[in-house]
C-alpha positions in Angstrom: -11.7 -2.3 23.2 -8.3 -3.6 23.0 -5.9 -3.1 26.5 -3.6 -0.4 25.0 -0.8 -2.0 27.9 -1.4 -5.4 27.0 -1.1 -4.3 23.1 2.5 -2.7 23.9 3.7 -5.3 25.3 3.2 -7.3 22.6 5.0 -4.7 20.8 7.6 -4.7 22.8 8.2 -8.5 22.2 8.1 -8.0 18.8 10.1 -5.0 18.5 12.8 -6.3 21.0 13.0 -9.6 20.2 11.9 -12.0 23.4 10.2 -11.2 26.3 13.2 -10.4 28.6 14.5 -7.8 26.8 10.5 -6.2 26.6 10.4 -6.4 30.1 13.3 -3.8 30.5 12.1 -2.1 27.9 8.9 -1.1 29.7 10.5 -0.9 33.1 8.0 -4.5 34.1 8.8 -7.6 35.3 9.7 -10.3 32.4 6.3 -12.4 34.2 4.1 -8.8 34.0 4.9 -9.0 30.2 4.1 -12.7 29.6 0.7 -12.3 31.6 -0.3 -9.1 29.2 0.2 -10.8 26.2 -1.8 -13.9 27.5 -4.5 -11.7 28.4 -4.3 -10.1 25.3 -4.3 -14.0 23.4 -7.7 -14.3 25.4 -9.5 -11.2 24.9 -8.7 -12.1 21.0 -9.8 -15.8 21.5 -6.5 -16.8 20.1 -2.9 -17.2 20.0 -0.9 -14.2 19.0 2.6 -15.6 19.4 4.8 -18.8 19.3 6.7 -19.5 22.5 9.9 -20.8 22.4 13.5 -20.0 21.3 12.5 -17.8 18.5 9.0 -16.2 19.1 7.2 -15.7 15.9 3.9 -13.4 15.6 0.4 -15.9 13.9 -1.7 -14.3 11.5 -3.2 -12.3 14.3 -0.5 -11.1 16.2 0.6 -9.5 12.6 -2.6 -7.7 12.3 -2.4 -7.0 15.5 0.9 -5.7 15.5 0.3 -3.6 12.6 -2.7 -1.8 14.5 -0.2 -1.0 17.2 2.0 0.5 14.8 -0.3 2.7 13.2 -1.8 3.8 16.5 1.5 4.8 17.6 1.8 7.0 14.2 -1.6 8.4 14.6 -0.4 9.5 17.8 2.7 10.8 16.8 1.2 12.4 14.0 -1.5 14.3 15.5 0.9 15.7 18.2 3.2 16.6 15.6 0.4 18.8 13.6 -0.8 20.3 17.1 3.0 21.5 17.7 3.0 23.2 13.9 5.7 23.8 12.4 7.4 25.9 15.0 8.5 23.0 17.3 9.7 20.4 14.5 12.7 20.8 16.2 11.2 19.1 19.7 9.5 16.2 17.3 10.0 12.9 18.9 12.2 10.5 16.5 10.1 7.7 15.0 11.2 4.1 14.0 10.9 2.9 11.0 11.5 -0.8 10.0 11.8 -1.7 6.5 13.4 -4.4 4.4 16.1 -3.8 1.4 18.1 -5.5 -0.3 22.1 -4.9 0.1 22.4 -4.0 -3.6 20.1 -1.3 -3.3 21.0 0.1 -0.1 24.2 0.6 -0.6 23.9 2.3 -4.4 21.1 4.4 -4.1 18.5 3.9 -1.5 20.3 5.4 1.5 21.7 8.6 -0.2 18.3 8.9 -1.5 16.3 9.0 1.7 19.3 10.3 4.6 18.0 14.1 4.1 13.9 13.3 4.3 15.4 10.9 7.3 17.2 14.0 8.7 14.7 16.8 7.9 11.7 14.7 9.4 13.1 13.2 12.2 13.1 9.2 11.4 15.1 6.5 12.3 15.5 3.3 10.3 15.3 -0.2 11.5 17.0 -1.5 8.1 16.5 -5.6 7.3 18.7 -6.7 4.9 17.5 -9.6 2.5 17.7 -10.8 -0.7 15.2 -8.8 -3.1 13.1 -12.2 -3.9 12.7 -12.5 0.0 12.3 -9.0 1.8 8.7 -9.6 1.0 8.6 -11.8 4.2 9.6 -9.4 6.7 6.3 -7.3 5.3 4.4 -10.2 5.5 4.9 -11.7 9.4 5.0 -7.7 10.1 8.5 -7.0 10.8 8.8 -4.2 8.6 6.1 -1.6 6.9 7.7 -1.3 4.1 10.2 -3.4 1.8 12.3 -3.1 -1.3 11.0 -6.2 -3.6 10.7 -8.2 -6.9 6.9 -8.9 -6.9 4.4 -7.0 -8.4 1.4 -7.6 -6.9 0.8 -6.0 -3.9 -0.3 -8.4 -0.7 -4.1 -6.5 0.7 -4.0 -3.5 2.1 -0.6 -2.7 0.9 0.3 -0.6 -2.6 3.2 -2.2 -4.7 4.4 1.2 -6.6 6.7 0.5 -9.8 11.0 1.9 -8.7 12.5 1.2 -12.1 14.9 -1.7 -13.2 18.1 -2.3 -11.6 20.4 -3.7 -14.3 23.2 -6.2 -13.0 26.2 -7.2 -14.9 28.5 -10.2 -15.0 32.2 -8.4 -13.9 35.7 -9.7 -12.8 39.1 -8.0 -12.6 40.9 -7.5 -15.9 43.1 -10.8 -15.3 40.0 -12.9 -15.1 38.2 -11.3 -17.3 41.3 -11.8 -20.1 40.8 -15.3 -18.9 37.2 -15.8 -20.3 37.7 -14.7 -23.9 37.3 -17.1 -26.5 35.7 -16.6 -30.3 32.7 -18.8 -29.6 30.2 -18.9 -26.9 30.4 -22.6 -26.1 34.3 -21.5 -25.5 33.4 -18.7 -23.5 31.0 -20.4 -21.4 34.1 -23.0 -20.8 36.1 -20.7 -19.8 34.0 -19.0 -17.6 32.6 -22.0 -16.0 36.2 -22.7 -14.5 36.4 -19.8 -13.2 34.9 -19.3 -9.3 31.4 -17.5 -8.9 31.6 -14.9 -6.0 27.9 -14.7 -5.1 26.6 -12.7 -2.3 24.8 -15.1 -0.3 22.8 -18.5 -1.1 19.5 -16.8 -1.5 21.4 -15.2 -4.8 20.5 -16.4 -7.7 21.4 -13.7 -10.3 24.4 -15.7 -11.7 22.3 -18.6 -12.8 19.9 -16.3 -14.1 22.8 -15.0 -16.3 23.9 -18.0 -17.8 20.6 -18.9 -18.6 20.2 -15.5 -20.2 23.6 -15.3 -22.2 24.1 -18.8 -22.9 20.9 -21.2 -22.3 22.3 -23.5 -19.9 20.5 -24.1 -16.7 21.9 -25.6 -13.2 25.5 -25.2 -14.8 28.0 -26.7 -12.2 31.1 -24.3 -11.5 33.1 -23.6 -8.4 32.1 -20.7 -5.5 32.8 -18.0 -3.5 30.2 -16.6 -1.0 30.9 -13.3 0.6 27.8 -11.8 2.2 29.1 -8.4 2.9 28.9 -5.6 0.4 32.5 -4.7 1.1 34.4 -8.4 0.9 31.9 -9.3 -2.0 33.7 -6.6 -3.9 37.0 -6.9 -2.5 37.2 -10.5 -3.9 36.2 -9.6 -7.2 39.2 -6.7 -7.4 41.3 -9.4 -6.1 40.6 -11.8 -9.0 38.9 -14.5 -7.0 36.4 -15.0 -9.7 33.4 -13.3 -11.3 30.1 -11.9 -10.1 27.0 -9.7 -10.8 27.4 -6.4 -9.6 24.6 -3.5 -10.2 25.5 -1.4 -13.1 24.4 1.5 -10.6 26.9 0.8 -8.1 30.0 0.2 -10.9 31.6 3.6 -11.0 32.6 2.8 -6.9 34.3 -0.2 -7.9 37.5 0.6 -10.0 39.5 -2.3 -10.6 36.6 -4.1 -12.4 35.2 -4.5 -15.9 32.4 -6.5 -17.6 33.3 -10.2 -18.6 31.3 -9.7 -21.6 30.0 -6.0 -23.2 26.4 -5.7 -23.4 25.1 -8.5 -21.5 23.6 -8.1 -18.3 20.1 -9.2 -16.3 17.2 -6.9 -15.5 15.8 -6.9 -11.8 12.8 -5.2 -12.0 11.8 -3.8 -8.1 9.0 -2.3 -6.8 8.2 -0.4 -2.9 5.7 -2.2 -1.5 4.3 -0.1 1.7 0.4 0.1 3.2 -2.1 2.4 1.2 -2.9 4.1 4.2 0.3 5.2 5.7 1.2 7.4 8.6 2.6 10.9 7.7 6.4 9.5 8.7 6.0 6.9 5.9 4.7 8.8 3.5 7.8 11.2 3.9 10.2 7.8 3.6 7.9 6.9 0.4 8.3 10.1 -1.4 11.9 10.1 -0.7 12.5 6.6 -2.0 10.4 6.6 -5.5 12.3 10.0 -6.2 16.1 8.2 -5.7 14.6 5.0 -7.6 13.8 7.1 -10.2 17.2 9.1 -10.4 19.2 6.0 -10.4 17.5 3.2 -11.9 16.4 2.2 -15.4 12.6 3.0 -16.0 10.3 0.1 -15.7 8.8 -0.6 -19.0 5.0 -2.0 -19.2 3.9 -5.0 -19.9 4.2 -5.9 -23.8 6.5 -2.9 -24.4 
């Protein structure tokens, strides 16, 4: 059987980011931590973490770490049900890590889930990453559930269809103005002077317009990055150049209007989350597909 104080301390590594902070997490000595997850790495005949500056869990130490997890929900679940529903009030808060992209979190997915978060007593551990990459976190165990482009679910874990979030290209009205022309080899001239304001480098969704609209790929034109929700859109009100912003999220910025009507680029996104989940996540799952569905475009299937 696995040493349930050597498996929390691996946790606690994991969870808190380097052995000396998990050390005063679990009120032991930074050494007492290091020796339980080297015991641990030997009852398991293998190495569960990387030493070093940044400690990262193998292949094991994920599938170990996700058994530690759902233990720890088991637990919390089956004392929950013992208490009924009488002493919900006196439930202990549970953590919840997941991955989402900023897009997302700041149009719909947090105003979808903050009353199931309230009524049930969770508390998020929110990654923020590109929607190509929150995958990752899910992958090396760092979250349990993630907001993501990919369809096919990784084993053990469901991939469950949220709808298409449609992003168009925008700019203030003075840039915009700017970028009218009667053909598209003009427009795309125009535009192409102006600066891109792009979230981050992981974002790729202006390329992917361009592409779209006008069939040119690896087009060279100047850039902005701001990777804060908040300055992304305060540089586009400002006229500092043009960006993709989600369709869902246009009616909070005022100041702003589509460079071009009726183009834009479908992200199609999808929860991906383990098929057997504890109770908490189940609650955070129900409450997520129902926002995705309120706000987003409906997925089409394949061939429609």
């Amino acid at each position: 059987m696995i040493d349930v104080k050597q498996l929390e301390a691996l946790l606690a590594v994991v969870e808190h980011t380097g052995f000396v902070p998990a050390a005063k997490a679990l009120g032991i000595s930074v050494a007492a931590v290091s020796q339980r997850v080297k015991a641990l790495e030997t009852d398991m005949g293998q190495r569960l973490i990387t030493r070093g500056k940044h400690q990262r869990l193998t292949g094991a130490g994920q599938a170990l770490l996700a058994h530690a997890r759902q233990v720890r929900w088991m637990e919390a679940d089956l004392l929950a049900q013992l208490k009924g529903d009488g002493q919900r009030s006196k439930r202990q808060w549970q953590t919840l890590s997941v991955a989402v992209n900023a897009d997302s979190l700041a149009s719909w997915f947090l105003p979808g889930v903050a009353e199931t978060v309230r009524s049930h007593r969770l508390l998020l551990d929110i990654l923020i990453d590109d929607q190509d990459h929150t995958h990752a976190a899910l992958e090396h165990g760092d979250v349990v559930a993630c907001v993501s482009t990919l369809e096919a679910p990784m084993r053990g874990c469901r991939a469950d269809p949220l709808g298409v979030m449609r992003y168009v290209a925008v700019a203030s009205e003075a840039v915009a103005a700017r970028c009218q022309a009667g053909s598209d080899a003009e427009r795309l001239h125009l535009l192409l002077r102006e600066p891109a304001v792009i979230f981050n480098r992981k974002d790729g969704l202006q390329d992917v317009f361009l592409y779209q609209r006008f069939g040119v790929s690896q087009a060279s034109y100047p850039r902005h990055f701001a990777p804060a929700v908040d300055a992304f859109e305060a540089a586009l009100v400002h006229g500092m150049g043009w960006g993709m912003v989600p369709e869902v999220h246009l009616a909070q910025c005022p100041g702003l209007q589509p460079v071009y009507e009726g183009a834009g680029v479908d992200v199609a996104l999808y929860w991906h989350h383990w098929a057997q989940e504890p109770l908490a996540a189940r609650h955070l799952t129900d409450a997520v597909m129902v926002a995705a569905r309120s706000s987003l475009r409906p997925l089409r299937a394949s061939g429609d």
